[in-house]
N, C-alpha and C positions, 0 to 999 in steps of 0.2 A: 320572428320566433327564435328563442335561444336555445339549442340544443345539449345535448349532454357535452358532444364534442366540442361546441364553442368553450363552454364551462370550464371543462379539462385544459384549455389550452390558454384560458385567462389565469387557470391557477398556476400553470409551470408558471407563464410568462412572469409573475409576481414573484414567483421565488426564483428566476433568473436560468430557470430550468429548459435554456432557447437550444438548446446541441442534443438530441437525441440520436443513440445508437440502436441499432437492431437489424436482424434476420427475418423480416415480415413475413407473413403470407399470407391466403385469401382470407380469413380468419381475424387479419389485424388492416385492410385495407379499408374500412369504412372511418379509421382512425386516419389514415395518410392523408385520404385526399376531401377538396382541395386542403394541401397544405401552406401552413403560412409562411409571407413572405421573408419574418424575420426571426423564423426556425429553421435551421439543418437537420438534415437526417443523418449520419453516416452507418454505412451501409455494410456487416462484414459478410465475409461468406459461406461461417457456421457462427454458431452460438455461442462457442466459448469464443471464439473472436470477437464477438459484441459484445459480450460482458466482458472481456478481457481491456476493451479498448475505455469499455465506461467506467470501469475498478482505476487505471493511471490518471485518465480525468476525473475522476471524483479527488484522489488522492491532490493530485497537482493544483485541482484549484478550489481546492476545499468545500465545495458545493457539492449537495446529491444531484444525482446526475440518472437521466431517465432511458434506462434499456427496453426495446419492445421486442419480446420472443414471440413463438409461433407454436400458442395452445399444448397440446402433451407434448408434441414431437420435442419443439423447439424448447420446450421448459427443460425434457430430459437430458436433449444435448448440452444446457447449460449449467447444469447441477454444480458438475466439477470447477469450473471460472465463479461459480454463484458461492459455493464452498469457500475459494479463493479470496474471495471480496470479504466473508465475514472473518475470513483471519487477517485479515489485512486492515478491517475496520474500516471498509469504504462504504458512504451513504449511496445505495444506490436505492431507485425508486424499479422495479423487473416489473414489468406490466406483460401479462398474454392475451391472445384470443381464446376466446370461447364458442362454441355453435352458438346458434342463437334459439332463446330461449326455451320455444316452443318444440324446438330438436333436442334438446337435450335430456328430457328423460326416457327416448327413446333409444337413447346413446347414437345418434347419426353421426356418419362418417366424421372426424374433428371432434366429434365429444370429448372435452378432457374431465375423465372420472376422478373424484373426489381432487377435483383444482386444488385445493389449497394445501393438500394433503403429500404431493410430493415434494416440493421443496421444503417444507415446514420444518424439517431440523437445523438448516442451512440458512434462515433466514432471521430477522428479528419478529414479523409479522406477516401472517398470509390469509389472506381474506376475498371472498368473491361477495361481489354487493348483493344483496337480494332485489334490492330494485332496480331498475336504470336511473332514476334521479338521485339514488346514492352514489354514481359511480364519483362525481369529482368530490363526495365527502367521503367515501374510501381510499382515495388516492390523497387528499389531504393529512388524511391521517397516516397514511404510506411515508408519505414525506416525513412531518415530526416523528414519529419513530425510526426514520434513516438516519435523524441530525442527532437524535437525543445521545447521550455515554452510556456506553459505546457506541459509537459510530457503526452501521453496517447494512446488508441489503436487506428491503423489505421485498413482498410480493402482492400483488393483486391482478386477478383475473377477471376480465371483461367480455362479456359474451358478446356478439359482434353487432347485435342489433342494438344494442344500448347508444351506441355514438349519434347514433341521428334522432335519438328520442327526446321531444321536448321536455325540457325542465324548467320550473318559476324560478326567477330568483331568488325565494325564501330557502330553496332550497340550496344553494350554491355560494351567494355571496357575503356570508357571513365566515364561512371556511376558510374564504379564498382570503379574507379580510386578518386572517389571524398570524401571531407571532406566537413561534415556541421555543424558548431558549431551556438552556440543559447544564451550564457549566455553572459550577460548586464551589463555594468557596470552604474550603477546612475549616475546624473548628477553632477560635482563638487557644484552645484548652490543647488541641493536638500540636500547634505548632510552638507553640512554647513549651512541652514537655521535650517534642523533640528537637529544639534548638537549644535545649542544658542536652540533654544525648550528645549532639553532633560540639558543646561546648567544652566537654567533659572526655572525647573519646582522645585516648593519645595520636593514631593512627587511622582518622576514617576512609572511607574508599566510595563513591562515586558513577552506579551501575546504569551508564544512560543507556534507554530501551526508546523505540521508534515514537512513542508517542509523547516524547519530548517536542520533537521536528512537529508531527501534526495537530499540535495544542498550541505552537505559537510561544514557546518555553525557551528556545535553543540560549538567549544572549544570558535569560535569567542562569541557566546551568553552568554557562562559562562563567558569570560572576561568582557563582557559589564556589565553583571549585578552586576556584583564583583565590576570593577573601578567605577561603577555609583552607585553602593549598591544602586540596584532595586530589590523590589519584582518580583518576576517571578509567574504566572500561566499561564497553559496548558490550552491550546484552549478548548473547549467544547466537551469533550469525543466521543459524538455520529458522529462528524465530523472528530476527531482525527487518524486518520491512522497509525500515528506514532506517537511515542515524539520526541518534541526538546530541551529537558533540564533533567539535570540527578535530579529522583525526590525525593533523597537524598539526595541533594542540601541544605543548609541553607537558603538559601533566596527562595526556593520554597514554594508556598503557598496551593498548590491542584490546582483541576482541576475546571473550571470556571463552573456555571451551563449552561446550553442549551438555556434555557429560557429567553426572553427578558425582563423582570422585574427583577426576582433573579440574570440575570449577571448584569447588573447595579448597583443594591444591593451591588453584590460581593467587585466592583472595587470601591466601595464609599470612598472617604478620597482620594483619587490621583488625582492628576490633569492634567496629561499627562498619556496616555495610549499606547504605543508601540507594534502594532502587527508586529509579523515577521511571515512569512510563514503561513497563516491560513486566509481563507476566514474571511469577519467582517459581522455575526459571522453565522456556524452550527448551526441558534435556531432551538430546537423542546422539547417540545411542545407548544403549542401557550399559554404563561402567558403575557398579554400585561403589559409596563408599560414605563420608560424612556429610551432611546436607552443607555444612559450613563448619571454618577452622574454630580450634578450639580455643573457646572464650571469646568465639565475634558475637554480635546478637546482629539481624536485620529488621531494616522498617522499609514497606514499600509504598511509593506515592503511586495511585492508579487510580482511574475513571472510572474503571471497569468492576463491579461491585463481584461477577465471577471469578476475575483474576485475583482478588482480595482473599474471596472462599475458600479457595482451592491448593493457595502456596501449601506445603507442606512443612514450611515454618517462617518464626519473624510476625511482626506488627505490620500491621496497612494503615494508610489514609486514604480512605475513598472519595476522591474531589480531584476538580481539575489540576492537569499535571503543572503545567503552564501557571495558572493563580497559587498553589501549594510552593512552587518554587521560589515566586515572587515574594508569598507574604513568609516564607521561611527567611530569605534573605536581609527584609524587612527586622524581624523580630533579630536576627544576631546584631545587627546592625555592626559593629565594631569587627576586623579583620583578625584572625587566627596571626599566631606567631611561631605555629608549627612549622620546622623544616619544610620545603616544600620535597612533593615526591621525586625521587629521582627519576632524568629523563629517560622514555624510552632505547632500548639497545638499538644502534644503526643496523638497519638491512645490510646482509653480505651479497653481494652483484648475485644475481641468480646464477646457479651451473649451466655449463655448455654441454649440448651434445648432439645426438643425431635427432633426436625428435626436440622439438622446443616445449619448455616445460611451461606451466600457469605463469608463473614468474617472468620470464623471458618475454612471454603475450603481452601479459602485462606493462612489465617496464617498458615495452614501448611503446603502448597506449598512453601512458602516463607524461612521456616525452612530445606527444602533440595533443593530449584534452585541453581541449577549449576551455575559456578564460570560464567561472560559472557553470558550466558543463553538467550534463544532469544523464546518471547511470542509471541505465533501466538492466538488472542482472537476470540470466536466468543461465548460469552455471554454476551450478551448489557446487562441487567436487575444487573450484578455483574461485571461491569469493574470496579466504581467508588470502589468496595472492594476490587480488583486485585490491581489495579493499591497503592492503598491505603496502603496494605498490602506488595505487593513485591518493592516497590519504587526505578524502574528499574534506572541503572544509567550508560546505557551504548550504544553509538551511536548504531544504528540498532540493538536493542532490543525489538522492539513490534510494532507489523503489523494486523490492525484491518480493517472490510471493512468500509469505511466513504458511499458506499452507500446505506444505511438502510434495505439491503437485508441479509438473511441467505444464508449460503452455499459456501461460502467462506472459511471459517477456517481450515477444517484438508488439503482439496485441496492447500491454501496458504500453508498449515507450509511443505508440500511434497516440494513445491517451493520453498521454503527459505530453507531448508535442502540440496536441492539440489544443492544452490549458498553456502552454509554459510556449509561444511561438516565438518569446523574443529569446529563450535561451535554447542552447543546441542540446539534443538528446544523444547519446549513444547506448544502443541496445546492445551488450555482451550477450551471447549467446554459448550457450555448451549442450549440455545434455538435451536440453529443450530445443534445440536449432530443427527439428523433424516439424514445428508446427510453423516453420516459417512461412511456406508457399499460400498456406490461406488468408495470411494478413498482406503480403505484396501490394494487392490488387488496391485495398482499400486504401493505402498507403499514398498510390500514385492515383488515385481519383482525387484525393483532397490536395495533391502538390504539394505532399509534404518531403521533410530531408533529412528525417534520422539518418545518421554513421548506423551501421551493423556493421560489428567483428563479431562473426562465426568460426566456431572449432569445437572438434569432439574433444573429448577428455581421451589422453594418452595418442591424441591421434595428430596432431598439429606437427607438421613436416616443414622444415625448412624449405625456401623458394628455390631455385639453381642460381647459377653464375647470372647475374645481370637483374638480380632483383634490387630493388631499390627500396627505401624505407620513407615509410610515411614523412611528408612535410605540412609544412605550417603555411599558412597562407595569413596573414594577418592578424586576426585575432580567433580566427576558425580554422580549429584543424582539419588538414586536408586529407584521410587515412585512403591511400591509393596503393593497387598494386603493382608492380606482381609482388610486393611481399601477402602471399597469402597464405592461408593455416590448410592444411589439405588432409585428405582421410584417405586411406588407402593407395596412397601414390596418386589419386584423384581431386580435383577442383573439389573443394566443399564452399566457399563463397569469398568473394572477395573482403576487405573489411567494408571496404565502402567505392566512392567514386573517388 
């Protein structure tokens, strides 16, 4: 006899769905066990940690990636990580318990009232089967709505007696049989108007946004802005998730400010503005001023059919960022003879003083990351000195939350460790370092070895007499102390071993 649960677990396994994260409880246990031999569970020890951990592995290895929470409780504690995911654009598949069936109009103890109904602003899809032999064709379609553009988390609730209820295969194997693909190619008619644009403009400029890096685009962008010798700058930090351009790069200019006066300011002297993969624009904080200098126009390339709605000026092309790049490059075919941009300005050594500033952390983070090295951030107040500082130059190397929440970061870089084993993570840590202690645990169950550099903002204290500075061990840096960053005249963590 085939059960719902065998079903369920034929369908991850087809879509490659074998790593499972979650915060179980009595409610999701007919689903554990017996579990299979060639699935993981990893285990955190709240909800935003399980989704926090399944958000860096969806990201890192491109696949939706399946969290199981614990019916209202655990649905609620994950709200914030689950919010996190759909600005980050990770496909995740959030599955819950439910009482089971016959309890549930009585609301018994675990009853989660109207399931679908609380995460539903946060998610792309939220849905409770009506039958038990719908559950693996609601979780199939949980899936293709994770994968589809945009990218982001679905939900479906499972009431607990469903997993062991028989189902025919009429009902099941046809689902599990199925391919859904989602990426667009532009219109021939879009990208020849705008390759006379970008042929036509004296001075264009080049706005890569994170979902250059997760469409598989990064080599198309460095050609484009090479053969058109474009300035390039990176979207607005605070919205930035990713990079889409190595920001060693000569024609890289830094990161754009947030604000909607100072980015106007930025872009001033170009007359064509080129967004690929980035909403127009992540402002924050509110500095009012011209949406863009006078006499540029913009065109944005995005998947995202809201992020197209909603700019507040400029043309879109809604299709993939990645194929738009390619068949744009395609159509110039022939190299620009424009000046190239001038290099960016060299960094000045950072100031010296009694507390050690973003700068300072930094530059010597920067003096032992590892070869390929991949930055899991979560200190907003010291990204523009990270990033400034380590000027990452390498597809899927830095994973940041774009939605203005803490608590993401050590959870993320478990997740990206977990997709990405053969390259080294380092988790930066700042404002968000208070949610460190509930990811630990999980950390050292799986034998994994992210770096952590932890420090508060404004709080990082030079070591005493007899500290020593990180070294390099081969090809993997070694970040040891006692140079450590301290808060209060107190230990706040070491960088690493």
């Amino acid at each position: 006899m085939t059960t719902v649960r065998d079903a369920s677990f034929e369908l991850f396994r087809a879509h490659g769905m074998t790593t499972i994260f979650g915060n179980p409880g009595s409610t999701e246990l007919p689903m554990l066990g017996p579990f299979p031999e060639d699935f993981r569970y990893i285990l955190g020890l709240h909800e935003a940690v399980a989704v926090g951990m399944a958000d860096g592995f969806a990201q890192a290895s491109g696949r939706v990636t399946h969290v199981n929470l614990h019916t209202a409780p655990g649905v609620g504690n994950g709200v914030g990580a689950i919010l996190g995911a759909r600005a980050n654009k990770a496909p995740l598949l959030v599955t819950a318990g439910q009482q089971v069936r016959s309890l549930i109009t009585m609301q018994a103890l675990l009853t989660n009232r109207d399931a679908v109904e609380v995460p539903k602003p946060y998610v792309k899809w939220s849905f409770e089967p009506p039958r038990p032999e719908d559950v693996p064709f609601a979780l199939a379609q949980a899936i293709h709505h994770a994968t589809l553009p945009p990218a982001g988390p679905t939900f479906v609730s499972i009431p607990m007696d469903d997993w062991l209820a028989p189902i025919e295969a009429l009902d099941f194997k046809t689902q599990i049989a199925r391919a859904v693909a989602g990426r667009t190619q532009p219109e021939a008619a879009q990208i020849a108007s705008l390759a006379e644009r970008l042929r036509g403009a004296r001075r264009p400029v080049l706005v890569a946004g994170p979902d250059i890096d997760a469409s598989g685009g990064w080599d198309a962008a460095v050609e484009l802005a090479e053969s058109q010798r474009m300035a390039v700058w990176a979207s607005p930090p605070a919205g930035g998730g990713r990079i889409g351009f190595p920001e060693d790069h000569a024609a890289f200019q830094g990161m754009l400010p947030p604000a909607v006066g100072p980015l106007a300011q930025a872009l001033a002297g170009h007359d064509l503005v080129l967004v690929a993969g980035s909403p127009v624009f992540p402002y924050y904080p509110n500095i009012p001023g011209d949406f863009l200098p006078e006499g540029a126009e913009l065109v944005a390339i995005t998947s995202d059919p809201d992020e197209a709605a909603r700019a507040p000026m400029g043309d879109a092309i809604v299709a993939d960022v990645a194929l738009t790049l390619r068949a744009l490059l395609a159509e110039l075919g022939e190299p620009s003879e424009r000046e190239p941009p001038p290099p960016r300005a060299e960094l000045e050594p950072p100031p010296s003083g009694a507390q050690l500033s973003g700068g300072e952390v930094h530059e010597t983070l920067a003096e032992v990351f590892p070869e390929r090295g991949i930055v899991v951030l979560e200190s907003p107040s010291s990204t523009a000195a990270l990033r400034n500082r380590l000027r990452l130059s390498h597809p899927g190397s830095y994973y940041f939350s774009s939605s203005g929440g803490l608590g993401f970061g050590l959870a993320a870089a478990i997740g990206v460790q977990l997709a990405q084993p053969e390259r080294q993570v380092v988790c930066v840590l700042g404002e968000g370092s208070a949610h460190a202690g509930q990811v630990s645990r999980a950390a050292k169950r799986r034998v994994l070895d992210p770096e952590v550099v932890c420090g508060a903002r404004g709080r990082q204290r030079r070591a005493g007499p007899g500290a020593t500075r990180p070294r390099r061990r081969g090809n993997r840096a070694e970040l040891r102390g006692p140079l450590v960053y301290r808060r209060r005249g107190r230990r706040a963590a070491s960088a690493a071993r």
